[in-house]
N, C-alpha and C positions, 0 to 999 in steps of 0.2 A: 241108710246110714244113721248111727246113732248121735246124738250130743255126745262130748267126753264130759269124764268123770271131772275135768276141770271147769268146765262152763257148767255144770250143773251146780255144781258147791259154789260157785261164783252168783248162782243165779240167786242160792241157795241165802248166800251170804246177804246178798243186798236186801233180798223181803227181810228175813230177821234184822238189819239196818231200819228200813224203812218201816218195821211193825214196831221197833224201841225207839222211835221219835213220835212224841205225844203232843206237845206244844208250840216248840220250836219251828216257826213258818220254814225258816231256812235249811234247816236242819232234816224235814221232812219233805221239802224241794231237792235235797241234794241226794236224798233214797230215793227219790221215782227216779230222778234221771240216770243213779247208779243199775235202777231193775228192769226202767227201758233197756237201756244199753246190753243189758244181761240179756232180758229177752229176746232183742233182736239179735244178737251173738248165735244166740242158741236156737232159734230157727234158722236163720242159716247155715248153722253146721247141720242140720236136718235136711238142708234143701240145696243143695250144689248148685241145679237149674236157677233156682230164685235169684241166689246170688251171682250167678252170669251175666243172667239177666238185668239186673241192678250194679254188672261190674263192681262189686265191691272188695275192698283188699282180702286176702287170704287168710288175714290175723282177724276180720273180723266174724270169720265163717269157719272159725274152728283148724284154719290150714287149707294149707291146696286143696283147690274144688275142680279146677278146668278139666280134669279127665273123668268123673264121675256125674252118674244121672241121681236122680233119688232115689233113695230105697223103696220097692214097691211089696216088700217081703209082709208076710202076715206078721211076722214081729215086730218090722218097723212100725206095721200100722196101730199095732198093738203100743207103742213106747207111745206113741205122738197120742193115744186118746189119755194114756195114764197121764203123760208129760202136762198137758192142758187143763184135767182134772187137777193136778197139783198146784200147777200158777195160778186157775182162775182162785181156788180156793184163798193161797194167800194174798191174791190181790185183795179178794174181796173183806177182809177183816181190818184192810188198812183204813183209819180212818185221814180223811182228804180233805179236810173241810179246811184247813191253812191254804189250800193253793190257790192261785188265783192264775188270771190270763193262760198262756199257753200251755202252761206247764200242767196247770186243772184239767186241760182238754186233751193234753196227751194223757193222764192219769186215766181220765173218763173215758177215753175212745178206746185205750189195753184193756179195761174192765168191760167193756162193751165186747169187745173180740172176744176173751176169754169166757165172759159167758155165756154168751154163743156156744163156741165152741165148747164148752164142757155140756150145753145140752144134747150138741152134737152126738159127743162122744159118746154120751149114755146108747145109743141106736148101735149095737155092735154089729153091723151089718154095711154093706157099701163100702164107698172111701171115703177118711176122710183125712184130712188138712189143715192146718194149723192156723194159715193166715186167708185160706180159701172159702172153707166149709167142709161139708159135707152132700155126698150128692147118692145114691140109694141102688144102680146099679154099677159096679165095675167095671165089667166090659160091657161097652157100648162105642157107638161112630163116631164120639164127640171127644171126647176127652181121655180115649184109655191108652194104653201104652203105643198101640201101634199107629194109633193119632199124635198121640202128644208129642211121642220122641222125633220122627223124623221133621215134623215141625218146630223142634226146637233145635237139631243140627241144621235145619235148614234158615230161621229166623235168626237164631240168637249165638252159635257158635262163629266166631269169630277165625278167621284161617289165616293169620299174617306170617306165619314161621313154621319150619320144619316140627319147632316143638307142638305148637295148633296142631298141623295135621296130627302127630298121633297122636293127642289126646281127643284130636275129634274120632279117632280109630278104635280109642278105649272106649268109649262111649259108644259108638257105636254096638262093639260087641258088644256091650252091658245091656244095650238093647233086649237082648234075648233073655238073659234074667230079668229084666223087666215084664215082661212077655208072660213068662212062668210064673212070676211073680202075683201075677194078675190072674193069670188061669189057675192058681193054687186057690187064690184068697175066694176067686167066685165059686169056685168048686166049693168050697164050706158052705159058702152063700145055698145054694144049688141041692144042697144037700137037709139043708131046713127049711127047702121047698120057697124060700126066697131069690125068686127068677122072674128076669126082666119080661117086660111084656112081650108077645110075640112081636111085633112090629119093628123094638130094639133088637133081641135077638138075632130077625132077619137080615138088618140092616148091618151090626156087627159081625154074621157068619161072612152078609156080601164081602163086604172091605178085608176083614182080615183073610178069608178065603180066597181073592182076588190078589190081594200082594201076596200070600204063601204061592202060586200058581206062576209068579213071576220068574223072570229068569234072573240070576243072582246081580248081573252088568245092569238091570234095566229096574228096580227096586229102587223108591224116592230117594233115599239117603244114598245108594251110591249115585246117583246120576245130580244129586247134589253138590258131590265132593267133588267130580268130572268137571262139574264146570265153573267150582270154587277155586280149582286147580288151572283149569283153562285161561282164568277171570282174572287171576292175580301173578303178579313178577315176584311175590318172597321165595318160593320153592322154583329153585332149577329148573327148567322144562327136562333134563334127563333126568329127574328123582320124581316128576310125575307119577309117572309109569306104576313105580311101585307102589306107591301109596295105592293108588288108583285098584290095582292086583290084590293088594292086601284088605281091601275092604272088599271086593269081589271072593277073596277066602272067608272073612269073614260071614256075609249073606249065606255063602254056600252052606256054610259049618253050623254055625249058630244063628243066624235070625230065622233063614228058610223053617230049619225044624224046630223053633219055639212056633212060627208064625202056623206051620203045620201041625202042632199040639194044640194050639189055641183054635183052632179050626175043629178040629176033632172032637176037643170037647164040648165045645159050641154046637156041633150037631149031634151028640148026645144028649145035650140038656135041651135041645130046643125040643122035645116032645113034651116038655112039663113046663114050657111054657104058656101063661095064660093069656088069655084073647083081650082081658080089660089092661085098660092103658094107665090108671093113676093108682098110686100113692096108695087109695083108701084100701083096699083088698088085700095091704100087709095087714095082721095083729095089731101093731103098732101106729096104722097110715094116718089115722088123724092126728095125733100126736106126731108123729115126723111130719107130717106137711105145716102145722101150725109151726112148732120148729124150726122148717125150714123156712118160712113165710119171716120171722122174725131175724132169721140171719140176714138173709140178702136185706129186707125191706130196713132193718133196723126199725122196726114197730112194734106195737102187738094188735096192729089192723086185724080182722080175721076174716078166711074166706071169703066169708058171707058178705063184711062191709065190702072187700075190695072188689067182687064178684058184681054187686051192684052197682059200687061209683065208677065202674069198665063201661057198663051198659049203658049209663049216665052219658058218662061223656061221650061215647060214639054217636049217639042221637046229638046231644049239642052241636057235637063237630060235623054230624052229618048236615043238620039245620045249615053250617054256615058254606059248605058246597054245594047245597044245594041253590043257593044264591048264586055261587060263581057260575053255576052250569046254566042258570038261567038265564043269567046276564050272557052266556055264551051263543047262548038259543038251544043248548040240550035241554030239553022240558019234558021228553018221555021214557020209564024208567025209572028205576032205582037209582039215586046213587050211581050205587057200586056197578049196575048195567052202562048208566052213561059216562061211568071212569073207566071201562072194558071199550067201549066205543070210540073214546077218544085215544087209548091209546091205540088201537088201530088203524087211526087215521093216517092218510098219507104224511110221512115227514114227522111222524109224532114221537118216533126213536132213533137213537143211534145205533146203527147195523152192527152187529158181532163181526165186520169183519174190518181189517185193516185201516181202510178210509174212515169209518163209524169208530175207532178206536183212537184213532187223531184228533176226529172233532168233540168225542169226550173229555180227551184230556183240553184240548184246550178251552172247553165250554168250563173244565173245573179251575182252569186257572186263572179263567176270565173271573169269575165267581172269587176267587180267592184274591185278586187284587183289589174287586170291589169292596171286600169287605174287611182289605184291611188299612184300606184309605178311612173307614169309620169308625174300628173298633176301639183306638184311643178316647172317642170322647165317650165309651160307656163303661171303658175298665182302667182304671188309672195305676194299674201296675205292671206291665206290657214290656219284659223284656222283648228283645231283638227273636229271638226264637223261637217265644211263640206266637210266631207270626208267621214260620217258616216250617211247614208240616211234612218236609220232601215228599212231593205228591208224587201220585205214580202209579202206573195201571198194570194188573200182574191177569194173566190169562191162567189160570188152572184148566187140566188135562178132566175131559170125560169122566167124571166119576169121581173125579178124589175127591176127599173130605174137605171139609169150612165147614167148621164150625161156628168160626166166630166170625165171617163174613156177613153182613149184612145192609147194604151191599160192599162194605167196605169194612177196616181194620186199620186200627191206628198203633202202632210199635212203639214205645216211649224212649226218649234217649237215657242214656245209662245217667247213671248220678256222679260219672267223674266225666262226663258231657264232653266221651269221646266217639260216642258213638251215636252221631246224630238220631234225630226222631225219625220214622216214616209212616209214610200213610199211603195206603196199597187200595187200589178200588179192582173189584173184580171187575175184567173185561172180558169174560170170556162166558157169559149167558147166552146161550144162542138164541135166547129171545129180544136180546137185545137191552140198553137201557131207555125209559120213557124220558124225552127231551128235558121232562120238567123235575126227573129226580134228582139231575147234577146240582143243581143250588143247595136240595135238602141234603143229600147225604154229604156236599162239601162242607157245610158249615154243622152237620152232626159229628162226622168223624175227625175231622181238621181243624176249620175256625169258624165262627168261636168256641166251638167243642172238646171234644176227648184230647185235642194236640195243645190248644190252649190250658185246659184243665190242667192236663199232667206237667204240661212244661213250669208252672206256675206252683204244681205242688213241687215238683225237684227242685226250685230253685230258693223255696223259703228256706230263709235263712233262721238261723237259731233253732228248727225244730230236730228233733234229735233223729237218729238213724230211723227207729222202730216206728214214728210217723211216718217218714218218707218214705216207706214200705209197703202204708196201709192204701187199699183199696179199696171202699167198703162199697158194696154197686149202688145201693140205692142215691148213694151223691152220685158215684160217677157216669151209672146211667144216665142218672135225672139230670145233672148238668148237660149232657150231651142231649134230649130231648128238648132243652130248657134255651140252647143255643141256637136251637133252628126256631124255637120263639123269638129268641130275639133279635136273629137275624129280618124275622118279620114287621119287629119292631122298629127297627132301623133303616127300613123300609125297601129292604134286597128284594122283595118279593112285588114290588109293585110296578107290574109290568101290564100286561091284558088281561092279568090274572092266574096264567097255566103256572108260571111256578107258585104261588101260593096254592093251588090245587095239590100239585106236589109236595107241598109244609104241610097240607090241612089232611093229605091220603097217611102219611106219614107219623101222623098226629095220631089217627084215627087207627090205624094198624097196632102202634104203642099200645093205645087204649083195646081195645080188641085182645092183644096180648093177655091182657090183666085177666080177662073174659075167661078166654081160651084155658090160661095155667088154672087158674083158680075151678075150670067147669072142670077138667078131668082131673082134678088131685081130689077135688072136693063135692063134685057134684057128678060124679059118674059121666063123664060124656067120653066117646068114643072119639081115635083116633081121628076117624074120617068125619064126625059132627065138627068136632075143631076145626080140620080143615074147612067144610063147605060154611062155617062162621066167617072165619076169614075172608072166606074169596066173598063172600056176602056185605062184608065191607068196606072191602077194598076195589074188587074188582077188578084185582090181579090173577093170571095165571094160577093155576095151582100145582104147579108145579117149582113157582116162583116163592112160596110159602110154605113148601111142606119143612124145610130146615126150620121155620121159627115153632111148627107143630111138638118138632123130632127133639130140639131143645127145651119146649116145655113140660114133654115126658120124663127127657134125662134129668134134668136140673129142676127140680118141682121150686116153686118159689121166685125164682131169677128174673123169669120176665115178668112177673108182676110190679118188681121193682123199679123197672125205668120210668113208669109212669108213677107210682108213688114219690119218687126224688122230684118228679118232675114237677106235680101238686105242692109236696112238700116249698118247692124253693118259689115259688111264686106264690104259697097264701106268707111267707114269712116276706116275702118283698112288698105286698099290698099290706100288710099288716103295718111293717115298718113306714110306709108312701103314709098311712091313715094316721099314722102316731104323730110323724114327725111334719108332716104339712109342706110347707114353701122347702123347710130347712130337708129333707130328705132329697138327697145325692145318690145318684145309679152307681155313681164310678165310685161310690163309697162304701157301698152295698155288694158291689162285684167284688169290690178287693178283699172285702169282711170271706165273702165265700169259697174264694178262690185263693186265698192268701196265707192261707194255714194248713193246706192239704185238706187230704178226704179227712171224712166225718161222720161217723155215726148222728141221723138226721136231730136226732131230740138233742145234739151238743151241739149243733150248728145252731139249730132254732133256738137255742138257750144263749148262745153268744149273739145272734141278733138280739134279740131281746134285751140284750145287756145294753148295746147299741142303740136302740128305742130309745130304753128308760134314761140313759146318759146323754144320747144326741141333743 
């Protein structure tokens, strides 16, 4: 979908506003907040899913969005590189130097986005995204159409009325132009010998060849709508039927045979796929991995620094395990052999099945009471909600995609806070969870993490739409990394030591991450060296890790970032603790980070800093 020809001259309008205001503090406050509003307008009417997903009204997304997906056509993707090319440009000529407080940091954090993404755009190859990035293969297991959509009819479409269902219907079948859409744009790819590694390849023939082989009744999104339909009293139980029939026409007609196209040509191109796994082996791969490295991370760390300070730290954090294990009486061994030992021990997991799925959830919600009888005295701006993360354990089927599990995912509540938050832990490992990961992944994914974060960025008030938008990973990884610190801070972890084992494995995986992306983008290593890194660390299954390997391929850059946000937000809290002495406040310093939404890292650390010099 394109922007209209109305929101573009609107967007149009406001930069030549804000580029003839020279002095005038006020006057040049009132043009950012006119070309936020432009800008966030005009990616929403680019994005229908976003705006679902953020429920936002209809007027501010260009018109009715609920029955359409995003355009995935080679022209769309072609308007969204020019489209960003054009805004970074006139951002960046504005001069800003009148603004102050918020309104400086939303100027600064558009300008940070935008030029990003206009370096993005230059790479005419992959997909890319306005408010996301850019990421280097299209079809792939993570994120491409036949991932993305049935988990966004199945997360984020809303089914309360006859008119929901068939817009969830339209959608649906756009599905399969999506599909085409995808299989067109990689075809060009494919074509200039720009083809994912074999390993993605395989992995996207499996998934998309597996749902094309399905039977039309038994395909994610209709067995979704079955029991969206089942679930709810708005629709008749005798208008079921149909719907249910109609989306069964649909699969037969059009997704089966786009999901059979995309198959097909997935096993034509897989002979010209190559064996190496990173980035380096395009023309261009140093250059798009540095690129990339600076979207997500918000820096200009490079490889090489991040590549090191990984290695760094895993030795640190191994040093201070190896303490616990020795206070345990494990003293023979690696590490990572005696974190494999322990969790083999009798009673050291929760069972994959029924009874071990009970005592997870209520091991996370023991966990979740305890800490939030504390978290008041370390953040002093704590609405009611986020505190309330709807926790809840979802069992996936054999095989299907998560991407973004790890071991958990956190859903943010819409911004007209009708559609509460939730937080989903996978329970369906049939390895089981390690007794001592329920603390860390409740307080990474939930509190004081990603549910805290987000509830706290949707609720500032005064920040304009296009902030409460923004996402930028390296805050909101690194907060969420930054939370199970602090959860250890606060002394959740002080027990006989096994959950802090589980903060400090956790810790060390993050860090391990940095290793892993940065060695195959930047340093040649091979799919299966990453892996045997990992399990080398950790001491986890490997089977249990190849999803964080498979995302380091697809997303080059991303998981370097949690650990950089996570550096970042703790040398700016010791810096501030060193400035400010007796008079430095945690709950002052929480509210500074989490109080104004996500942040491009060098605008956050500039607004502590301000905070320093002032406090």
């Amino acid at each position: 979908m394109r922007a209209t020809r109305r929101s573009v001259l609107a967007t149009g309008a406001a930069f030549a506003a804000l580029a003839g205001c020279t002095s005038e503090a006020a006057r040049v406050g009132e043009g950012v907040d006119q070309t936020l509003d432009a800008l966030a307008s005009e990616m929403l009417a680019d994005s229908p899913e976003r705006a679902t997903v953020l429920a936002v009204e209809p007027a501010r997304a260009g018109g009715p969005f609920a029955a359409r997906l995003d355009d995935r056509s080679p022209a769309a993707d072609l308007a969204r590189r020019t489209a960003v090319l054009r805004r970074s440009a006139r951002l960046l000529d504005v001069d800003a130097g009148a603004l102050v407080g918020e309104q400086r940091h939303s100027f600064e954090a558009a300008r940070t986005l935008l030029a990003s993404g206009r370096e993005g755009a230059a790479f005419d190859f992959g997909t890319f995204r306005p408010l996301d990035g850019f990421s280097p293969w299209i079809i792939n297991p993570l994120d491409a159409a036949h991932v993305a959509v049935p988990a966004f009819l199945a997360d984020w479409h809303v089914i309360a009325s006859r008119q929901d269902a068939q817009d969830w219907l339209d959608r649906f079948a756009a599905m399969a132009d999506a599909l085409d859409a995808e299989t067109a744009r990689a075809q060009a790819d494919w074509s200039r010998a720009i083809v994912a590694p074999a390993s993605v390849m395989d992995a996207s023939l499996a998934s998309v060849g597996a749902l094309a082989a399905q039977p039309a009744a038994l395909l994610p999104p209709v067995r979704t709508l079955a029991q969206r339909l089942a679930a709810g009293a708005a629709i008749p139980e005798a208008e079921r039927a149909g719907f249910l029939q109609r989306a069964v026409v649909i699969a037969e007609d059009r997704v089966l045979p786009a999901l059979a196209r995309q198959a097909g040509a997935l096993r034509e191109a897989r002979a010209r796929a190559p064996a190496e796994d990173g980035v380096w082996r395009l023309e261009q791969g140093a250059a798009y991995y540095q690129a990339s490295l600076r979207q997500y991370t918000t820096t200009a760390d490079t490889p090489e620094t991040l590549h090191q300070r990984g290695l760094d730290h895993v030795r640190q954090i191994h040093a201070l395990m190896d303490q616990l294990l020795r206070a345990r009486g494990a003293i023979t061994g690696s590490v990572a052999e005696r974190m494999t030992g322990l969790a083999g021990a009798p009673g050291a997991a929760f069972a994959a099945d029924p009874a071990g799925q009970a005592l997870l959830q209520q091991a996370l919600e023991a966990h979740l009471q305890a800490v939030a009888g504390v978290l008041p005295e370390w953040i002093g701006i704590l609405p009611e909600e986020a505190l309330k993360p709807g926790l809840g354990l979802a069992v996936r089927e054999p095989g299907a995609p998560a991407p973004l599990w790890s071991p958990g995912r956190h859903l943010a509540a819409s911004l007209d806070g009708a559609r509460a938050a939730r937080t989903q832990f996978d329970a369906g490992d049939p390895g089981g969870w390690a007794s001592w990961s329920a603390a860390t992944a409740l307080h990474r994914e939930a509190v004081p993490g990603r549910h805290t974060q987000r509830t706290l960025a949707r609720a500032a008030e005064g920040l304009p739409l296009f902030r409460r938008m923004l996402d930028f990973v390296a805050y909101g990884e690194g907060w969420a990394v930054y939370a199970q610190q602090l959860a250890d801070e606060m002394g959740l972890f002080d027990d006989d030591g096994t959950a802090r084992l589980g903060y400090l494995v956790s810790l060390a995986r993050t860090a391990a991450l940095m290793v892993v992306d940065t060695g195959l983008h930047a340093f040649r290593w091979s799919r299966q060296q990453a892996l045997d890194y990992l399990v080398g660390v950790t001491g986890a299954r490997p089977a249990a890790l190849v999803r964080d390997v498979d995302r380091c391929i697809v997303w080059p850059g991303r998981a370097a970032a949690a650990k950089v946000g996570h550096d970042a937000l703790v040398s700016m809290r010791e810096r501030a603790r060193t400035r400010l002495g007796p008079r430095f406040d945690i709950r002052v310093f929480h509210n500074l980070v989490l109080g104004s939404g996500s942040l491009p890292l060098e605008i956050l650390d500039r607004k502590i800093s301000e905070w320093r010099r002032d406090g």
